[in-house]
One Martini backbone bead per residue (centre of mass of N, CA, C, O) as a GRO file, in nm:
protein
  159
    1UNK     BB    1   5.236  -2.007  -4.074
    2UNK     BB    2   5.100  -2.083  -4.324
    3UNK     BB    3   5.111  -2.142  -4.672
    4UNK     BB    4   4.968  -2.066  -5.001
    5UNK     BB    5   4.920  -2.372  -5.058
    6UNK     BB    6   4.776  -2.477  -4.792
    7UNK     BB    7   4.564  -2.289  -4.838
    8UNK     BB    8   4.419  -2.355  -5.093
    9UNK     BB    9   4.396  -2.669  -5.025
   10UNK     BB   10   4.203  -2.626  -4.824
   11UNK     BB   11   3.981  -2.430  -5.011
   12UNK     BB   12   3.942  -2.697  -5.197
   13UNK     BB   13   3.831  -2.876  -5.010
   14UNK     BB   14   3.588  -2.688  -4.835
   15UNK     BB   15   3.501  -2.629  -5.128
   16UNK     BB   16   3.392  -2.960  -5.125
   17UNK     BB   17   3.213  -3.005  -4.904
   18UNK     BB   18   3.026  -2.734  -4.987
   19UNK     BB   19   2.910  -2.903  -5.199
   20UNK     BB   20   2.801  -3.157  -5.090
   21UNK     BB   21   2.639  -2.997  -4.848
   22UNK     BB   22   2.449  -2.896  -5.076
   23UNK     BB   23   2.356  -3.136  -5.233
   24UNK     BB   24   2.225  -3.286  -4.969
   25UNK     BB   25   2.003  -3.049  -4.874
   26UNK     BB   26   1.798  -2.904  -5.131
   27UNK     BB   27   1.805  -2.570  -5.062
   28UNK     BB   28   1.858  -2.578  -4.703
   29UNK     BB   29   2.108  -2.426  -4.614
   30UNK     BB   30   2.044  -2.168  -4.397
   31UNK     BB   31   1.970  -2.387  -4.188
   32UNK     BB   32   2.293  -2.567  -4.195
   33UNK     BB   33   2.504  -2.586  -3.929
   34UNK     BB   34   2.726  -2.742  -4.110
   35UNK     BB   35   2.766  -2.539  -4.393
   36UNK     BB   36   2.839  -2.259  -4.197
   37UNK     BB   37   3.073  -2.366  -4.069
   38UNK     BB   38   3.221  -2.400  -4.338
   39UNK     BB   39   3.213  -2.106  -4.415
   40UNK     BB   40   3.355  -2.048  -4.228
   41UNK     BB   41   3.647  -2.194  -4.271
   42UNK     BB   42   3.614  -2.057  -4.548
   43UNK     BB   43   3.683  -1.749  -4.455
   44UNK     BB   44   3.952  -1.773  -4.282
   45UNK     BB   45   4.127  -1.893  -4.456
   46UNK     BB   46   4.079  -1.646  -4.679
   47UNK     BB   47   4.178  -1.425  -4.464
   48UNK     BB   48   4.468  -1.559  -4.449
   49UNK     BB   49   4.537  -1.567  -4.764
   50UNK     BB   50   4.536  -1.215  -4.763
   51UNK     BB   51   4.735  -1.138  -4.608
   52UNK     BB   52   4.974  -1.326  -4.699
   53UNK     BB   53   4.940  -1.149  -4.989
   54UNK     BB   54   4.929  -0.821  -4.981
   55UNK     BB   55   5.264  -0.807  -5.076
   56UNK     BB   56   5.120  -0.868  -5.322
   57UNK     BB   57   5.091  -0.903  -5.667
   58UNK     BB   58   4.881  -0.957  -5.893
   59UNK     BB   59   5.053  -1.123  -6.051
   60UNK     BB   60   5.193  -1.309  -5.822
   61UNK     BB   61   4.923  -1.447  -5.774
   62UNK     BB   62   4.841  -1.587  -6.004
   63UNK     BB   63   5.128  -1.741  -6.030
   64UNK     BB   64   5.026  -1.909  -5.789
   65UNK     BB   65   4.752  -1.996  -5.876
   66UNK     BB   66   4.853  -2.139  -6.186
   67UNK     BB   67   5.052  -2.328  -6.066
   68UNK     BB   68   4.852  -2.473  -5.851
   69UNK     BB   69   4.542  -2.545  -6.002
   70UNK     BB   70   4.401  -2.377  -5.773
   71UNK     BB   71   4.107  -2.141  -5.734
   72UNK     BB   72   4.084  -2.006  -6.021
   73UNK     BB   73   3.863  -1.770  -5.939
   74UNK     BB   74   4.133  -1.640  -5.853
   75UNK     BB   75   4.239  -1.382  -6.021
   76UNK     BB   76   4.250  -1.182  -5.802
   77UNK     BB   77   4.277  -1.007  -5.499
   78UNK     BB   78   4.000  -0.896  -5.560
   79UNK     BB   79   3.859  -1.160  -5.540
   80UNK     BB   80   3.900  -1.249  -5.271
   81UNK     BB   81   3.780  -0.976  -5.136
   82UNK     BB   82   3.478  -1.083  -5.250
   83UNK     BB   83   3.490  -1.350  -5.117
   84UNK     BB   84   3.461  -1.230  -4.843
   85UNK     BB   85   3.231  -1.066  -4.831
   86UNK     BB   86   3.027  -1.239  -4.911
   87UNK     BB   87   3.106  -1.461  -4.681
   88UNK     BB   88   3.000  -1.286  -4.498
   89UNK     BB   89   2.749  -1.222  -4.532
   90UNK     BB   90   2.575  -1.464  -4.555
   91UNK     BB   91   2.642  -1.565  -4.253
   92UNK     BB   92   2.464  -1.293  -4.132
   93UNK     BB   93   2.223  -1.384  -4.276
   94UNK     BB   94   2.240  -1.700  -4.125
   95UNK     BB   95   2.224  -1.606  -3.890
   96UNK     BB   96   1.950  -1.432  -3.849
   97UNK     BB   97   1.760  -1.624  -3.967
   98UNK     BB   98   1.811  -1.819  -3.716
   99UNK     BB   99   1.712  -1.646  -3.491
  100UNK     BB  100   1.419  -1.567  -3.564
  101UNK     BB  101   1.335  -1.855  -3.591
  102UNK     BB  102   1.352  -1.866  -3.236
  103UNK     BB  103   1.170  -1.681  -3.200
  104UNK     BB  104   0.905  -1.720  -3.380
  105UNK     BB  105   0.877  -2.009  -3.200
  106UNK     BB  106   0.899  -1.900  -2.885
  107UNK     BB  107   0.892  -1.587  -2.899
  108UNK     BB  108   0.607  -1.325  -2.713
  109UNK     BB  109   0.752  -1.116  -2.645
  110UNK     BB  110   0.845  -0.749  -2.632
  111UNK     BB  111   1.162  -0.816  -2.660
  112UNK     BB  112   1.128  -0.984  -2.870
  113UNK     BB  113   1.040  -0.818  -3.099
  114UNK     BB  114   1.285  -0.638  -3.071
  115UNK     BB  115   1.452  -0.859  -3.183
  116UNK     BB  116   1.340  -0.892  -3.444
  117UNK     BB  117   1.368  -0.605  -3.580
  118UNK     BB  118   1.674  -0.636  -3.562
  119UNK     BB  119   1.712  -0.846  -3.728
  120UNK     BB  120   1.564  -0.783  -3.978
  121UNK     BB  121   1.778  -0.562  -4.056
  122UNK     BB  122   2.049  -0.730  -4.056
  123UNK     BB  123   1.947  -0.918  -4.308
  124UNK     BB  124   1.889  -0.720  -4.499
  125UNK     BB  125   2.163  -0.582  -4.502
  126UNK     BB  126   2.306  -0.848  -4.594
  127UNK     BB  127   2.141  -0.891  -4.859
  128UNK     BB  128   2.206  -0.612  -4.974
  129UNK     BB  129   2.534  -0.630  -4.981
  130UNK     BB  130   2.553  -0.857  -5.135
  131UNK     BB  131   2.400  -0.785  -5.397
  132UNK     BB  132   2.597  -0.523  -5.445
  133UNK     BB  133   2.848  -0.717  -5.491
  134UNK     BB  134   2.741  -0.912  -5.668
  135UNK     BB  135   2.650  -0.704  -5.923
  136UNK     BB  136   2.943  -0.603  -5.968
  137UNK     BB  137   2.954  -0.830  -6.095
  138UNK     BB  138   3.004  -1.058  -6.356
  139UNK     BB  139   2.812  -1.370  -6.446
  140UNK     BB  140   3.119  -1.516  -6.483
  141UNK     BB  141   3.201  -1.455  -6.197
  142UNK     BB  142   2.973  -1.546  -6.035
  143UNK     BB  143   2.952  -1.803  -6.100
  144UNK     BB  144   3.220  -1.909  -6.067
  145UNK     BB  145   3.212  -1.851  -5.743
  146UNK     BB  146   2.996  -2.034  -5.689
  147UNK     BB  147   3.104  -2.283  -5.806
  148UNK     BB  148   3.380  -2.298  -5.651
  149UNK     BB  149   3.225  -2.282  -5.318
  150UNK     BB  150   2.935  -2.362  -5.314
  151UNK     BB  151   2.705  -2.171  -5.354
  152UNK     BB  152   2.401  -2.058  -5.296
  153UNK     BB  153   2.095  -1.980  -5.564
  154UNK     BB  154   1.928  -1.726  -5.424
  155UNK     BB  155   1.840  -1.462  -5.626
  156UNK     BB  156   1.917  -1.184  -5.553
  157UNK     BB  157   2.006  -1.036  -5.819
  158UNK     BB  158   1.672  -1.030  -5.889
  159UNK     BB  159   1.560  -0.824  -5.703
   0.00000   0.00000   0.00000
């Protein structure tokens, strides 16, 4: 199993990935199926430093945090936790919304139908849940997150 420092590195790599692929996209975010891998691939990472840290207490992750002087929104291990409910929802809305619009340009079955209303329900539901734990924070963790993490502003929180 990797080390927590090793983790937190890998985090801070592929939160510059996915800054840089988002300013290259232009806020075609959720379309990018490059993008949306990094996402994953960062939501894996930050799932495994979840878990390496469970038994540690809030003070001692923080001051792994401030000793090793990256990743440093993560304040405690409650926005970790939160950083990855944020990116599970994101991406759950982002494969939903990448469904629909497969079925929407190519299938016009009445299967095809139910499986659009089915898809339209797990994105607003994804959308709605992400909106709840966003509104949760204050303007300066969310923003913190945003921008450390490199998520697009979606402008859901104003929704």
């Amino acid at each position: 199993m990797p080390s927590i420092k090793q983790l937190l590195l890998t985090l801070n790599i592929l939160a510059e990935d996915i800054a840089d692929e988002l300013a290259e996209s232009d806020g075609l975010i959720l379309v990018s199926k490059s993008y949306i891998d990094l996402l994953k691939q960062y939501l894996k990472t930050s799932t495994t430093l979840s878990q390496l840290v469970e038994s540690y207490t809030d003070k001692e992750f923080k001051e792994i945090i401030k000793a090793r002087g990256i990743c440093l929104h993560l304040v405690n291990k409650k926005m970790l936790m939160i950083q990855n409910k944020l990116l599970t929802y994101l991406i759950e809305y982002s494969n939903a919304a990448s469904r629909l619009d497969k079925i929407r340009d190519a299938d016009f079955s009445v299967q095809a139908e139910i499986r659009f209303d089915l898809l339209t329900t797990r994105a607003v539901k994804s959308k709605s849940q992400f909106k709840t734990v966003a509104d949760a924070l204050s303007d300066k963790e969310y923003q913190s997150l945003v921008s450390e993490i490199g998520l697009p502003e979606l402008g859901w929180r104003e929704d």
